[in-house]
C-alpha positions as CSV (number, residue, x, y, z in Angstrom):
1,X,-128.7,17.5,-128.3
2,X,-131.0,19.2,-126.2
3,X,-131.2,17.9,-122.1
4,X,-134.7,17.3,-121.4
5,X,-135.9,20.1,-119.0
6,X,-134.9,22.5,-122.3
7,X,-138.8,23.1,-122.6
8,X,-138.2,25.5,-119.2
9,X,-136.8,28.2,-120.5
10,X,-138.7,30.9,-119.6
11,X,-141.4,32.2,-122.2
12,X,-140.0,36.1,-122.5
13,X,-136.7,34.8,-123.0
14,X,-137.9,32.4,-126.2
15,X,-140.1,36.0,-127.0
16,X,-137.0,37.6,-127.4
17,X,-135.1,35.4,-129.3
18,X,-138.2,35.2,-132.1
19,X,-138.2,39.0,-131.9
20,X,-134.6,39.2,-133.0
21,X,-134.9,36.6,-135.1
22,X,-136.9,38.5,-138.0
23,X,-138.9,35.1,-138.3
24,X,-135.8,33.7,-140.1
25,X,-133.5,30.8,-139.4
26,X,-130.3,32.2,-138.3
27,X,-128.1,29.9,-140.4
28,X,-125.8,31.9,-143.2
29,X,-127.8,31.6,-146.6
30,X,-131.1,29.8,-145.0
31,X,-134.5,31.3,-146.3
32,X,-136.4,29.2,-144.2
33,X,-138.3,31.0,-141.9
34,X,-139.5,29.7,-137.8
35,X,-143.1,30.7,-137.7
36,X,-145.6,29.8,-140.4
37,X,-149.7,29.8,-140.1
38,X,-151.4,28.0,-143.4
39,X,-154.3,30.0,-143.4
40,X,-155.7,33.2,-141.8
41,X,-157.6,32.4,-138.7
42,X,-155.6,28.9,-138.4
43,X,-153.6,28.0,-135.5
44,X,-149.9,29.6,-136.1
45,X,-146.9,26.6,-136.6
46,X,-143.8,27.3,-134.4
47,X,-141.3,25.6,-136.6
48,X,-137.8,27.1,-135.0
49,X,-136.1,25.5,-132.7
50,X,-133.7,26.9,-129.8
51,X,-130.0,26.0,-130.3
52,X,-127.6,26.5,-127.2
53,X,-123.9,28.2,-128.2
54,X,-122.3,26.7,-125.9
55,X,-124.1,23.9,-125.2
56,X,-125.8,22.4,-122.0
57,X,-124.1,19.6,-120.5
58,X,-121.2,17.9,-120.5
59,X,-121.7,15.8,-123.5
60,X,-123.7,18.2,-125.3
61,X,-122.5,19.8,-128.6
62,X,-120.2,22.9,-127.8
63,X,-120.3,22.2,-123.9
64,X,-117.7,23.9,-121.9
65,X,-116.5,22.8,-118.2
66,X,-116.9,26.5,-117.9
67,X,-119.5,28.1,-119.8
68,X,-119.0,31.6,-121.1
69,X,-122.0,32.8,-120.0
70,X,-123.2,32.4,-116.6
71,X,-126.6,30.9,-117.9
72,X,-126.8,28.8,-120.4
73,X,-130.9,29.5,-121.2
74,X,-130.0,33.2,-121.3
75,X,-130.7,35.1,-124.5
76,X,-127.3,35.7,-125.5
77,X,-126.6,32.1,-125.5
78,X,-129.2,31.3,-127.6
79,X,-130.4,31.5,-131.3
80,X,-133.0,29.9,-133.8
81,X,-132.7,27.7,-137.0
82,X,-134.9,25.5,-138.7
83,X,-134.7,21.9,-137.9
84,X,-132.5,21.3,-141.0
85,X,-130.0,23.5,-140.1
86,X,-130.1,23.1,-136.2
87,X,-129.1,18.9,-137.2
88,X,-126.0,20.1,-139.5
89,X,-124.6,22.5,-136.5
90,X,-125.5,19.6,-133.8
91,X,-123.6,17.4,-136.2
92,X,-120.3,19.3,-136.7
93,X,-119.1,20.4,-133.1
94,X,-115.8,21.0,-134.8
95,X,-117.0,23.1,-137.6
96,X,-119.9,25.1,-136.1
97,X,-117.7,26.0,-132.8
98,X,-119.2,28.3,-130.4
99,X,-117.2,31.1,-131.3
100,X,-118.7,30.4,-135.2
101,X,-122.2,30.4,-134.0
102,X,-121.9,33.4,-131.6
103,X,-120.7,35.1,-135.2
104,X,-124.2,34.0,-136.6
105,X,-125.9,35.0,-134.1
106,X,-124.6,38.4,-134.3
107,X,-124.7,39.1,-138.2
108,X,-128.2,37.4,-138.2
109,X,-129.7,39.7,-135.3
110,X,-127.6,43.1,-136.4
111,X,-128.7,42.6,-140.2
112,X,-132.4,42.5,-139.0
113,X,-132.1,45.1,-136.3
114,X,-133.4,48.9,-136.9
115,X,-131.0,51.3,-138.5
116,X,-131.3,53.3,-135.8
117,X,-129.9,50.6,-133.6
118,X,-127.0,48.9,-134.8
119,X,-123.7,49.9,-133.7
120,X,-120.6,49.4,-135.9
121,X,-119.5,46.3,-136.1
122,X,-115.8,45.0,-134.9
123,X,-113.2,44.5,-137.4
124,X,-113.0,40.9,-139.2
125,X,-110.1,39.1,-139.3
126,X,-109.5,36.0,-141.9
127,X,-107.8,32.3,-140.5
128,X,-107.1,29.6,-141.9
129,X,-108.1,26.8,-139.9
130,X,-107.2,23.0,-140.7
131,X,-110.2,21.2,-140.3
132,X,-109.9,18.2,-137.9
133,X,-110.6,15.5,-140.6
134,X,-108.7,13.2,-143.1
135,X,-110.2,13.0,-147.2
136,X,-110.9,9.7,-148.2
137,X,-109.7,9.6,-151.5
138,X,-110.3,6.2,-152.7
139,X,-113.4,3.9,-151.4
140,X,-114.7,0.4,-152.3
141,X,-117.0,0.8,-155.4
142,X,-118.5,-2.5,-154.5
143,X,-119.9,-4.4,-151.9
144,X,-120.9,-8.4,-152.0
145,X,-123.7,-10.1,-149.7
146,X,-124.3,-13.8,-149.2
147,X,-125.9,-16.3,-147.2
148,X,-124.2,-16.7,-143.7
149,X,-123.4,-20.1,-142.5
150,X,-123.1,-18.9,-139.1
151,X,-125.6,-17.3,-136.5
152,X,-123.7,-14.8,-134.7
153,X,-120.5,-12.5,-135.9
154,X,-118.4,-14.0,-133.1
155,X,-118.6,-17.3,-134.8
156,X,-118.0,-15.9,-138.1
157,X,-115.1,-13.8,-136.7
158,X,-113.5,-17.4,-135.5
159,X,-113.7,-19.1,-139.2
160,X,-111.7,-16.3,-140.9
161,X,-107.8,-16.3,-141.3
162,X,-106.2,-15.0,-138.7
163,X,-104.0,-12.3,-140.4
164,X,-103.6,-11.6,-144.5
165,X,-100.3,-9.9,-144.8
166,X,-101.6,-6.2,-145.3
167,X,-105.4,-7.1,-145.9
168,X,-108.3,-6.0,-143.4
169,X,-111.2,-8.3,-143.7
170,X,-114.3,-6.1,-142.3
171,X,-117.9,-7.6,-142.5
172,X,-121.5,-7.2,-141.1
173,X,-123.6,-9.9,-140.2
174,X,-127.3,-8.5,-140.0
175,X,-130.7,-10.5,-141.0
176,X,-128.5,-14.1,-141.7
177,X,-126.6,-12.2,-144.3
178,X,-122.6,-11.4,-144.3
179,X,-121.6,-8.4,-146.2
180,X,-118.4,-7.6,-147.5
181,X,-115.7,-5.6,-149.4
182,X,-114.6,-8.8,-150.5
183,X,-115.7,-10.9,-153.5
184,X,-117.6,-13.6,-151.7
185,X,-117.9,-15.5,-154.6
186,X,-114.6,-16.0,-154.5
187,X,-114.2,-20.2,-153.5
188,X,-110.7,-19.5,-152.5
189,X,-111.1,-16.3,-150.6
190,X,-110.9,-15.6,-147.0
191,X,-114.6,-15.7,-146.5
192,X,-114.9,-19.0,-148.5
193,X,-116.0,-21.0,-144.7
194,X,-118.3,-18.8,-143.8
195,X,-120.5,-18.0,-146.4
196,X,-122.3,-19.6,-149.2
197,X,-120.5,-18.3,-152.7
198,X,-123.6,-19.5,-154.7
199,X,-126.1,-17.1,-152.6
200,X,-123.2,-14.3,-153.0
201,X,-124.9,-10.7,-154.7
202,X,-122.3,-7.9,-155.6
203,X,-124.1,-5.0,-155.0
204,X,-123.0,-1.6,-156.4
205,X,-121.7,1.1,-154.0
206,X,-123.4,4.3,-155.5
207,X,-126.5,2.2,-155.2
208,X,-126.2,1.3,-151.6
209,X,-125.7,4.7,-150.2
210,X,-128.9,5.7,-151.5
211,X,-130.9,2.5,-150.1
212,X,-132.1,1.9,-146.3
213,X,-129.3,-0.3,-145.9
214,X,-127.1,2.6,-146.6
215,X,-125.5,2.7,-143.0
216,X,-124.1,-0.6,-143.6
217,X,-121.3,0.6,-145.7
218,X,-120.5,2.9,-143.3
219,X,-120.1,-0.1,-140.7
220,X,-117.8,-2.1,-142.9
221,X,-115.4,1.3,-143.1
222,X,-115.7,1.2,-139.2
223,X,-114.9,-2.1,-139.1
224,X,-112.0,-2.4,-141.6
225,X,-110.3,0.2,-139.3
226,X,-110.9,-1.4,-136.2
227,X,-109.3,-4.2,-137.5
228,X,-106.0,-2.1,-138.9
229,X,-105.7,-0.2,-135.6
230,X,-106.2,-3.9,-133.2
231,X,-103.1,-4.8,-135.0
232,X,-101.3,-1.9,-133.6
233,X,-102.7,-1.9,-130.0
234,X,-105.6,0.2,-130.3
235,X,-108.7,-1.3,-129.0
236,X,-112.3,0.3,-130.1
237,X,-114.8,1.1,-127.0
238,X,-117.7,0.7,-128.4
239,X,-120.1,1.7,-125.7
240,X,-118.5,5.4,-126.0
241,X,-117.4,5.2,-129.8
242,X,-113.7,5.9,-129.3
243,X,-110.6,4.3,-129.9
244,X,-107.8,4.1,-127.3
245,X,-104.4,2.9,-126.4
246,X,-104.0,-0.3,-124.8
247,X,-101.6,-0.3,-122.1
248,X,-98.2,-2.1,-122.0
249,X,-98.3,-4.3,-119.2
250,X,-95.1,-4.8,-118.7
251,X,-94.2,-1.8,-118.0
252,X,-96.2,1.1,-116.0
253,X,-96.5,3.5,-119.4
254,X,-96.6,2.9,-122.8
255,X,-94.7,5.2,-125.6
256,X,-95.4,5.3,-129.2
257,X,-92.8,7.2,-131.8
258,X,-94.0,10.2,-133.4
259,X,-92.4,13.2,-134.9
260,X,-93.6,16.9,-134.0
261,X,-96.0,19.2,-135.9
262,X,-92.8,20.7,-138.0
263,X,-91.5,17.2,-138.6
264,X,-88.7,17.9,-137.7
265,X,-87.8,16.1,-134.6
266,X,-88.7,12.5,-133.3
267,X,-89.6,11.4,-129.4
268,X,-91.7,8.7,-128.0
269,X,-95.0,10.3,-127.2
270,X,-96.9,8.7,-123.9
271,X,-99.9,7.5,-125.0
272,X,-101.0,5.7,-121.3
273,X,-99.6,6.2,-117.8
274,X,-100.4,5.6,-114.1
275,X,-101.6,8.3,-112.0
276,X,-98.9,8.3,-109.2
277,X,-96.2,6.5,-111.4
278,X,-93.7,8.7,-109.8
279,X,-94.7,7.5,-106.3
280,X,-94.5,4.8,-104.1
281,X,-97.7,3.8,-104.1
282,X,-99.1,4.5,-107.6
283,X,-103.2,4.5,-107.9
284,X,-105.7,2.5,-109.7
285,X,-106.1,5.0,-112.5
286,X,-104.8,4.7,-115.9
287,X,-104.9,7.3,-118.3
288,X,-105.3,6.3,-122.0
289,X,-104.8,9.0,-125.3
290,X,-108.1,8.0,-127.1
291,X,-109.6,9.6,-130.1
292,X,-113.2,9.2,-132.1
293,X,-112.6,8.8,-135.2
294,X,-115.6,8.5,-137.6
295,X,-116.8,8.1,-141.2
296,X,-118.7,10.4,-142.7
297,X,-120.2,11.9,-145.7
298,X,-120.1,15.8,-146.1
299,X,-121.1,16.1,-149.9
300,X,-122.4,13.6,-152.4
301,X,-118.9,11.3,-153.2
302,X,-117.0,13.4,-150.7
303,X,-115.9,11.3,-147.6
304,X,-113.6,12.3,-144.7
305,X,-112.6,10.9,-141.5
306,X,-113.4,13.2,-138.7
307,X,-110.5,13.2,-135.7
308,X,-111.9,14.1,-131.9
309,X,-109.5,13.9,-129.3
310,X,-110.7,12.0,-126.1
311,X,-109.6,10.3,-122.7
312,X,-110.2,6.8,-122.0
313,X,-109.8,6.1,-118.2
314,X,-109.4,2.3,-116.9
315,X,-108.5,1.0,-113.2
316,X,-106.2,-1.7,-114.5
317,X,-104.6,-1.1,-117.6
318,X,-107.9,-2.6,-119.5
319,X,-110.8,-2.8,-117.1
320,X,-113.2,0.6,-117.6
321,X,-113.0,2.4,-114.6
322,X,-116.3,3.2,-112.8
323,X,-118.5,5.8,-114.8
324,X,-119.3,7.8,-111.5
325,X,-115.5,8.7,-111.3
326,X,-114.7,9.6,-115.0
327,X,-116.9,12.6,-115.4
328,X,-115.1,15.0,-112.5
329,X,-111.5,14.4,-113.7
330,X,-112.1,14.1,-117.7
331,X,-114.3,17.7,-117.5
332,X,-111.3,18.8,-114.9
333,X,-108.6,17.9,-117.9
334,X,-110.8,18.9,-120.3
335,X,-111.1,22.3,-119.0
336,X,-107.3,22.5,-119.4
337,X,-107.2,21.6,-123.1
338,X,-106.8,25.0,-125.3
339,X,-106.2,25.4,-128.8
340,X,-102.3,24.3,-128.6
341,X,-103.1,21.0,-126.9
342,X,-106.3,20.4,-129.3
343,X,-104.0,20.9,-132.0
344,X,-101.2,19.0,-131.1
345,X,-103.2,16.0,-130.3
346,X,-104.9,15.7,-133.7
347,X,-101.6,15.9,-135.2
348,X,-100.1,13.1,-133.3
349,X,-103.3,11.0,-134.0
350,X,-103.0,11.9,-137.8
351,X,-99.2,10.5,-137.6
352,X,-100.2,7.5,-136.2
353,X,-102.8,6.2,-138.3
354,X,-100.7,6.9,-141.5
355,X,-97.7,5.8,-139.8
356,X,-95.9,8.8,-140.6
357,X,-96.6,8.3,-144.2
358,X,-98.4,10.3,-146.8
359,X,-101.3,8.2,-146.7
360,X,-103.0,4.8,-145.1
361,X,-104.2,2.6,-147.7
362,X,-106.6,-0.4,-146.4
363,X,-106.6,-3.3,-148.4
364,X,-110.2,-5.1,-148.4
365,X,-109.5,-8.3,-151.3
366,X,-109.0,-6.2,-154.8
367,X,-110.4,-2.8,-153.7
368,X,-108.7,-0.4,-151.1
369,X,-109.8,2.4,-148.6
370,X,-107.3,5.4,-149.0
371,X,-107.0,7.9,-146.1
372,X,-105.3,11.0,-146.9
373,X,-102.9,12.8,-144.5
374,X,-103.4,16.6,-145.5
375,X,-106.0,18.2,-143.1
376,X,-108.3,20.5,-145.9
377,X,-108.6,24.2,-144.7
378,X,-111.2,26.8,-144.7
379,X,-111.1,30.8,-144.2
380,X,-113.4,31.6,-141.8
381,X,-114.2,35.3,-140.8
382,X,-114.7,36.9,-137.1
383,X,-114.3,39.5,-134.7
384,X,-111.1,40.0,-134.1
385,X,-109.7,40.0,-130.4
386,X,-106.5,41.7,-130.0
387,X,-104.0,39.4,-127.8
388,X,-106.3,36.0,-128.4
389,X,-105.7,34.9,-131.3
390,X,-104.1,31.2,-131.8
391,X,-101.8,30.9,-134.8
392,X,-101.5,27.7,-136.3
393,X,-99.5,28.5,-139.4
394,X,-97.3,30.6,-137.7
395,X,-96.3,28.2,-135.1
396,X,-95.6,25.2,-137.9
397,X,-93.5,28.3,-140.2
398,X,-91.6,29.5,-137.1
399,X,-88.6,27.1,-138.4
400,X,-87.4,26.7,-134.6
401,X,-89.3,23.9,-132.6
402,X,-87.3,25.0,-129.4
403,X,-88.4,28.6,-129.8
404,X,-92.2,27.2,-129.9
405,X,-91.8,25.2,-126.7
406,X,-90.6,28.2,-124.9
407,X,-93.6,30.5,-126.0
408,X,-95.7,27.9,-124.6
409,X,-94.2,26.6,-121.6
410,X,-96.1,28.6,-119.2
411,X,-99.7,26.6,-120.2
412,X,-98.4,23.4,-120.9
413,X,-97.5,20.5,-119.0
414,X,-93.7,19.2,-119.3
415,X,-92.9,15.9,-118.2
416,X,-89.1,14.5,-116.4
417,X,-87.4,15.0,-120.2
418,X,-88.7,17.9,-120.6
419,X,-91.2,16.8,-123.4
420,X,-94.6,18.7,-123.6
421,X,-97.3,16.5,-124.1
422,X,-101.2,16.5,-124.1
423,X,-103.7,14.4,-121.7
424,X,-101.6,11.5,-120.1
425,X,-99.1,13.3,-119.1
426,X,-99.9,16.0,-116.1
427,X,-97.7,15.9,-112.8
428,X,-100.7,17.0,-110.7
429,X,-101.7,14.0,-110.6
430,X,-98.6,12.5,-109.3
431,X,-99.4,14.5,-106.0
């Protein structure tokens, strides 16, 4: 999203941009155009709006620790869509990168430019690219509500079992009513203390999603896997809507098994360590893998769980460290993350949650939520850069994990076993 002082960027530079826009949305496919007037004589209607391509401040969609352009209102850096289209780029860091939108730009502006003008364009080359998100194969088909007996959802948390062999028991209290997966008319189900079975609706998924109460489906997915990843020491920050690993406190680190990329070979991966662990006198930083991981809808009855590498920094173990300190060393360690790490790290986050399995099925009463483990692809088409290119395929074909290691050594961090890693584990921070 935009920072609030967006409004100064200076009035030839926005000129431009609508020159080279052709009064059409810049968006592949998009008709719409960005000026309209109803009538003549009638006040004309501006209805573009500016989107950054690599995007203004830290947490703004596409921002860069080091932007590739030295100002981020310049011309170059910027390009118009309707306000439909500007919401689904906004939306979808992962899919609208910046080096995807500097392509639309450039088609958009080179297509509408005068003959005379254009200049030939490079040479497009065609990638594969996994997309950083898990299909959802199979979803609850319905959804009960009923009468609460309880005020708040701490107190409703409390009167339900304690664990259920493999069942998840997500709910949402809102407006004295507890929604579930789970058959609430059920009198000997796990909800039967909470809830009044003779108040109990069953509601029909289709016909949720297209209500106002729509997002609370959504919530009970969230919830179901908050409660499948608590189990296996992954705690949910909700204040910056990301999971992390809890530390193990007794011991300084904690590892979790995981096999590489290849699957070929098995190590424990560090998922949080102590900055100054290798030192005498070890500092009150921890450094914890996180991830958001989110819900979403990308096509009517086509569902996916998007996966977003993060850092989660705490001063004991568990306690958040202090805001004012976590924005200079996440954007420092951040800045260091390239396509190998990225990739690695969804990887390792896509072997956790299925357990190394083909898929994570989430049992909510008689209905499950199914989580598929193969990332979908796409070809995408750009200019191709000689000596830049990042090679996904290549590197999970090359049939020798060793020789892999060795191509990257020279930008990746190696801990004492030699193990590369990504995000808790950097010796710099051991000086």
């Amino acid at each position: 999203m935009a920072s609030p002082n967006r409004k100064n960027i200076p009035d030839p530079v926005t000129n431009r941009l609508f020159a080279l826009s052709g009064n059409q949305c810049a968006f592949p496919g998009c008709k719409n155009t960005v000026t309209d007037q109803v009538a003549q004589g009638e006040q004309p209607v501006t209805l573009a709006q500016r989107a950054h391509i690599v995007g203004v401040g830290r947490q703004g969609p596409r921002s860069r620790a080091v932007p590739l352009v030295d100002n981020v209102d310049a011309v170059e850096n910027l390009t118009l869509f309707c306000g439909k289209c500007h919401l689904i780029v906004d939306r979808n860091p992962r899919i609208y990168s910046v080096e995807v939108l500097a392509k639309y730009k450039a088609d958009h502006e080179a297509r509408l430019a005068p003959k005379d003008l254009r200049s030939t364009p490079p040479p497009l080359a065609i990638d594969t690219i996994d997309l950083s998100l898990l299909p959802l194969s199979t979803l609850p088909d319905i959804v009960w509500k009923a009468t609460s007996k309880f005020r708040t959802a701490a107190e409703v948390g409390e009167h339900l079992p304690r664990s259920m062999r493999n069942q998840v028991l997500p709910f949402v209290l809102t407006k004295s009513e507890v929604w579930a997966f789970h058959d609430l008319t059920d009198n000997k189900g796990p909800f039967k203390e909470v809830v009044d079975p003779a108040s109990a609706e069953q509601i029909n998924a289709g016909a949720l999603l297209k209500s106002e109460d729509r997002n609370i489906y959504v919530w009970l997915l969230n919830a179901a896997l908050r409660g499948a990843l608590l189990r296996r020491g992954v705690r949910y920050d909700r204040d910056h809507d990301r999971y992390h690993f809890i530390a193990d406190h007794e011991k300084i680190t904690r590892r979790v098994e995981a096999k590489t990329k290849t699957g070929r070979n098995q190590w424990a991966k560090k998922v949080v360590r102590q900055e100054g662990e290798r030192t005498e006198q070890p500092r009150n930083i921890w450094w914890h893998l996180a991830a958001q991981l989110r819900f979403e809808e990308f096509a009517p009855n086509t569902w996916g769980m998007t996966i977003r590498p993060e850092f989660h920094l705490t001063k004991d173990g568990r306690t958040p460290l202090d805001p004012r300190r976590v924005g200079r060393k996440v954007t420092k360690r951040k800045s260091r993350m390239y396509n190998e790490g990225y990739f690695d790290a969804v990887h390792f986050f896509r072997y956790f949650l299925l357990d190394g399995k083909a898929r994570l099925v989430l049992e909510v009463g008689r209905q499950n939520i199914t989580i598929d483990g193969d990332f979908p692809s796409i070809d995408a088409r750009w200019p191709q850069i000689d000596d830049k290119r990042f090679d996904p395929i290549s590197m999970l074909d090359s049939g020798d994990e060793d020789d892999v290691l060795d191509a990257l050594a020279s930008s990746w961090e190696f801990d004492d076993e030699n193990q590369w890693d990504w995000g808790a584990e950097h010796s710099e921070d051991d000086r």
